[in-house]
N, C-alpha and C positions, 0 to 999 in steps of 0.2 A: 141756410144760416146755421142751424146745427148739423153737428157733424154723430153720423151715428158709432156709439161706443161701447163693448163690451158693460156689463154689469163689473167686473173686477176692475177694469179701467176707470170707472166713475167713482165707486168705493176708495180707488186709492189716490184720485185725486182730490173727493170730500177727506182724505184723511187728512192729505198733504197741507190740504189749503189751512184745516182747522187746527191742526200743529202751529203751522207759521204764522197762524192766527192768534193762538194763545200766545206764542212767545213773544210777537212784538208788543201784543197788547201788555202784558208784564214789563216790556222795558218802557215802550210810550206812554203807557196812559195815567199811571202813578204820578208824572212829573208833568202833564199837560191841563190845560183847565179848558173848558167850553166844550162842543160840539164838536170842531172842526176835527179833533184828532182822533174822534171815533170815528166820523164820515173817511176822513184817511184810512184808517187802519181795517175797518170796512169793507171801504171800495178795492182796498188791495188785495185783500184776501180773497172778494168776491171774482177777483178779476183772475187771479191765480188758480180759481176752482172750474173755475170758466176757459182757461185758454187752450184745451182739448176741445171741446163740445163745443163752442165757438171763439174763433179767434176774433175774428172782430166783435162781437159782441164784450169781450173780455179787456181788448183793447180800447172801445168804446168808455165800459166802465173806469178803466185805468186812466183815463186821460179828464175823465168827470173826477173822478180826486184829487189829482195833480192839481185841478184847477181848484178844487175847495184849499186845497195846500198854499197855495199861489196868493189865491184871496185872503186867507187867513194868516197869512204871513209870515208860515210856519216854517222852523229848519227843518231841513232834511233829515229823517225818519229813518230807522232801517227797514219800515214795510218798503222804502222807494224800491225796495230790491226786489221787489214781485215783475217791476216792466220790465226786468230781464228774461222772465220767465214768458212773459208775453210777447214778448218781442220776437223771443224764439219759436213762443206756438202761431206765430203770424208765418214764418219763413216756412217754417215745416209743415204744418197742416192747412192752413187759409186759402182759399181763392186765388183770384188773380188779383181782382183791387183790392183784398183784405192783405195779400203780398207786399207789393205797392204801397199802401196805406203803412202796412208796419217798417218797410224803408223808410219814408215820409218823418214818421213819428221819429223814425232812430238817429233822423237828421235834427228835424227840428227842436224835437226833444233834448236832444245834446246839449244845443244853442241855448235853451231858456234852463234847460237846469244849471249850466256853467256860470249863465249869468246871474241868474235867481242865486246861485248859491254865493258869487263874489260880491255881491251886492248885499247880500244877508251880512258877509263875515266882515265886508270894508264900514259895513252900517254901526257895528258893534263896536263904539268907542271911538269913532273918528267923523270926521266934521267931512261931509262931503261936498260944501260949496269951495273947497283946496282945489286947485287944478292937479296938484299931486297924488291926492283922494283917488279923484276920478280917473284922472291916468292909471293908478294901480288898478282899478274894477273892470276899465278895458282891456288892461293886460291880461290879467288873471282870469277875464272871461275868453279873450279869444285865445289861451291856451286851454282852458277850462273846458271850451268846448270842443276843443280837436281831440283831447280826450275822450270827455264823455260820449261824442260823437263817435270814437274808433269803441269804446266799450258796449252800446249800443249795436252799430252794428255787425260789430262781431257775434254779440247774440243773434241778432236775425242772420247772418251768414253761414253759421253753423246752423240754425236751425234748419234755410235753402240747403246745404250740401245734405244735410240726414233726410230730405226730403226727395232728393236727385238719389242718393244710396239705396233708398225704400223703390222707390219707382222703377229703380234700374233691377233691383232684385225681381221684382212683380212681372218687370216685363220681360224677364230671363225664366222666369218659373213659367207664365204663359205661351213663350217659347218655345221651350220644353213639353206641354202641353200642348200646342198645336202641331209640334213634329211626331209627339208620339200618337194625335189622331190621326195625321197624316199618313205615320206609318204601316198604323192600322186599317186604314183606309187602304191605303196602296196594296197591303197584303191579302187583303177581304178580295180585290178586284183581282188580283194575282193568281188567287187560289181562283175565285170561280171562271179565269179565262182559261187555267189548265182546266180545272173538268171540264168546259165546255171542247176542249181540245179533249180532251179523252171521250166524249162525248161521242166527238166526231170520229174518232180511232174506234173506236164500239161500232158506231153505223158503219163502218168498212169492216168488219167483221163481220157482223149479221148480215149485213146485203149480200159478203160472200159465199160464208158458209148454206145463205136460206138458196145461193145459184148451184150450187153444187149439188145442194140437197133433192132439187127440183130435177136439175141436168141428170142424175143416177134413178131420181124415180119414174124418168120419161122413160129412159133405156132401160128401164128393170121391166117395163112393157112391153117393149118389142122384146127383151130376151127372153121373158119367160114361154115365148113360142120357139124358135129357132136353139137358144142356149140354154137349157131349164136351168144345169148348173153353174153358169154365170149367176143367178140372180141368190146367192150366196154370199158371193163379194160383192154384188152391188148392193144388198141390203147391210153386209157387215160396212160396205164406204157408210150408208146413210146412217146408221147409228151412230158411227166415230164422229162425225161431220157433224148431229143433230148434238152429240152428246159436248162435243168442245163447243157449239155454240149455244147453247145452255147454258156453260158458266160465262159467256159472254157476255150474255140477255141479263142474266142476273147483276151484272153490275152497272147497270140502263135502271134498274129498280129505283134509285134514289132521286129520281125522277130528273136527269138531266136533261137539258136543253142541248140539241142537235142539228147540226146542219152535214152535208154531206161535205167529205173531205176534196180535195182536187188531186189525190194523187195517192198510189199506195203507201201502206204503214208499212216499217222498218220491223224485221222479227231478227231473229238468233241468231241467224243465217247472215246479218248483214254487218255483225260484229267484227268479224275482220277488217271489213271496208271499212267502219268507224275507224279503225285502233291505225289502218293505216293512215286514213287522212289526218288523225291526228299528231304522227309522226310526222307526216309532210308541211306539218304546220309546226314542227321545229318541239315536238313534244315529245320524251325518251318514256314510251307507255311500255312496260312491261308487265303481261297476262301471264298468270298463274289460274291454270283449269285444274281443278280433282274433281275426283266423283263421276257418277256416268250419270246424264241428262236425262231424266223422264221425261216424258210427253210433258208436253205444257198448250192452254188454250193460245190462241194470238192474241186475247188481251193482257195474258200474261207477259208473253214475251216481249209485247211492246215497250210493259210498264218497265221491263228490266233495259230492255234499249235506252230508254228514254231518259232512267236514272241513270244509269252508266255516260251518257248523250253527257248532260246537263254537269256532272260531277268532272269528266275529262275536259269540258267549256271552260268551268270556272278554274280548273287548276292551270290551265291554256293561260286563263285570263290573268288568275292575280297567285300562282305559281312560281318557285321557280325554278324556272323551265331549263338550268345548267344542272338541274338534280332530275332523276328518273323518278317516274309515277306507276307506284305498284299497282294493277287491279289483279285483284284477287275473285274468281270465282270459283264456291265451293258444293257442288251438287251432292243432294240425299235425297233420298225417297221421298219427305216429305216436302220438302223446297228445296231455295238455293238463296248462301250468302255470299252478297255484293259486297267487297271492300274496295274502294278507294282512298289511295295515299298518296300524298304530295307534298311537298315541303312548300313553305310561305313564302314568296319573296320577301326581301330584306325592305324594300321600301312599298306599302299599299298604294296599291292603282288604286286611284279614284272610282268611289262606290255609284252605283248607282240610288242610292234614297235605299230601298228598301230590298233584300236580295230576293229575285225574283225567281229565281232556278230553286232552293229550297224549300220554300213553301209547294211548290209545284211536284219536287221528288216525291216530297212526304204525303202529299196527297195524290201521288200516282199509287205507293206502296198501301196507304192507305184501302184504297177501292177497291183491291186485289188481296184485303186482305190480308197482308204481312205489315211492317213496319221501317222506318228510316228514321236515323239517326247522326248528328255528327258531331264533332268532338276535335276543340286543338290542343295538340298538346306541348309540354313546357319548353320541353323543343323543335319547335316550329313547326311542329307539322298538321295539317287539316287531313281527318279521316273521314269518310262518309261511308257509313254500314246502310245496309238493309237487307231484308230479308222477304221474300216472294216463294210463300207456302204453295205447293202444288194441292189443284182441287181437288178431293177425293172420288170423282170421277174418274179423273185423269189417271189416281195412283191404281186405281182397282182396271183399268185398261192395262197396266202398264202391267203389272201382276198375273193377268191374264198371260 
């Protein structure tokens, strides 16, 4: 029944109400005698202070004065101008039958003040048993009340549209609210299906390197009879082998969930065959190599596969593809910078929700390590940097 309201909200409708309170009571109550036109001016005020925190109950009030009004045989007041106010907090904040109810009032109410009031003014001075009398009070009430009837509920109508306005905002901000949990939701699942896919790029890695490792320390058994100095190169294979899977194992630390892959991982080696299927798919890729390539572990190389993979996809996808896509790879000692370049298509292909390949780059570059980033700029074009630092294992073999 009430409706709950800020503190400043309540404050400034005890102000409002006690304003319009003092004022009518200065113009009414000076020139009226009895009771009835303080229960009037009363009931209107109280109905005015009331028609936030309950409409019906305000409207209740408002309609118990009219009726003191009515009985008392009183003209029409300027408090009467409070059931406009009510009228309006019936549309905009009430229920569904305090809704309803203040339609009702804005009808009925019309009707009896239109009449009440030609019947007040044809009373003053004129002999009503006239059939011409009473002709006039008819007329003048049923235009009276098409009137007060359209002034009525025009106040409740505007108060329904500020109430449909409010609602449509609420349910545009909640909207908004639930696409951007969703997004984040989407993104959270996003991210942790790449690392479990990196996961699983890791256990093909280590299950490698630990067959290799095993395969040269069988045969460093038998050569150390027949070969002595073979078992030089086969303990320098099992270092280089233990020592790149090393920085493998180490990116398993973060305690990822793993299942085993169904097929080998993509390394450095297979970059060509990326770049050309991606021409054959109608895409103008143009590779720019500097720098001479350090050793790198295979969870490195994956991660730079897989960014490179993911950044030629989307330029594939929402690209375009009458414009050529520079990748840029720039080798130093201590890593190597990934750039990717593409121009935008003029009209966007249809998103999927949330972009799935990004979250996933940046948490490949992550794991290994380095960082990714991207960037459009004012002229249409989408960049996508990263960078994939070599592990200082790997530089001190290399340096070797």
């Amino acid at each position: 029944m009430f409706r709950r309201l800020s503190p400043p909200q309540i404050t400034v409708d005890i102000v409002v109400a006690a304003l319009f309170g003092l004022v009518v009571a200065s113009i009414e109550l000076p020139f009226s005698d009895g009771m009835a036109p303080v229960i009037v001016a009363l009931g209107m005020t109280a109905s005015l202070a009331l028609r936030r925190l309950s409409p019906g109950l305000a409207l209740g009030v408002a309609w118990l004065a009219v009726a003191v009004q009515l009985t008392g045989a009183m003209q029409p007041v300027p408090s009467n101008l409070a059931i406009l106010a009510v009228l309006y907090a019936t549309g905009c904040y009430g229920g569904t039958w305090v809704r309803w109810a203040g339609l009702a009032s804005a009808i009925v109410g019309g009707v009896i003040a239109a009449t009440y009031t030609s019947f007040i003014f044809f009373s003053t001075g004129y002999d009503l048993t006239q059939m011409a009398d009473f002709s006039g009070v008819v007329i003048a009430s049923v235009f009276g009340s098409i009137a007060a009837i359209f002034v009525f509920t025009l106040a409740w109508t505007i108060g329904l549209l500020v109430r449909t306005s409010q609602a449509a905002k609420a349910e545009s901000v909640r909207r908004r609210q639930a696409q951007e949990e969703q997004r984040l939701a989407e993104q959270t699942v996003v991210v942790e299906q790449e690392r479990n896919r990196i996961a699983r790029d890791m256990h093909d890695v280590v299950a490698h390197s630990l067959a290799v490792v095993i395969a040269q320390a069988d045969g460093a058994r038998y050569a150390q009879k027949g070969d002595p100095e073979a078992m030089d190169s086969t303990l320098e294979t099992i270092a280089e082998t233990a020592r790149g899977a090393l920085g493998d194992v180490r990116l398993l630390l973060a305690e990822l969930r793993h299942r085993q892959g169904d097929g080998p991982q993509p390394l450095l080696t297979d970059l060509d065959a990326l770049f050309e299927q991606m021409r054959g798919a109608g895409l103008d890729v143009r590779v720019n190599i500097s720098g001479t390539q350090p050793p790198l572990p295979t969870g490195h190389q994956i991660a730079i596969y897989r960014i490179l993979q993911e950044a030629l996809t989307n330029a594939l996808r929402h690209g375009n593809r009458s414009e050529p896509v520079r990748v840029d790879l720039h080798w130093q000692n201590a890593g190597v910078a990934v750039r990717v370049d593409n121009v935008v298509a003029p009209i966007p292909s249809p998103s999927d929700g949330v972009g799935h390949g990004l979250p996933g780059m940046h948490e490949r570059a992550a794991l290994v390590g380095g960082w990714f980033t991207t960037e459009r700029t004012e002229d249409s074009r989408f960049v996508v940097s990263a960078y994939i630092p070599v592990p200082k294992l790997a530089q001190m073999g290399a340096n070797r």
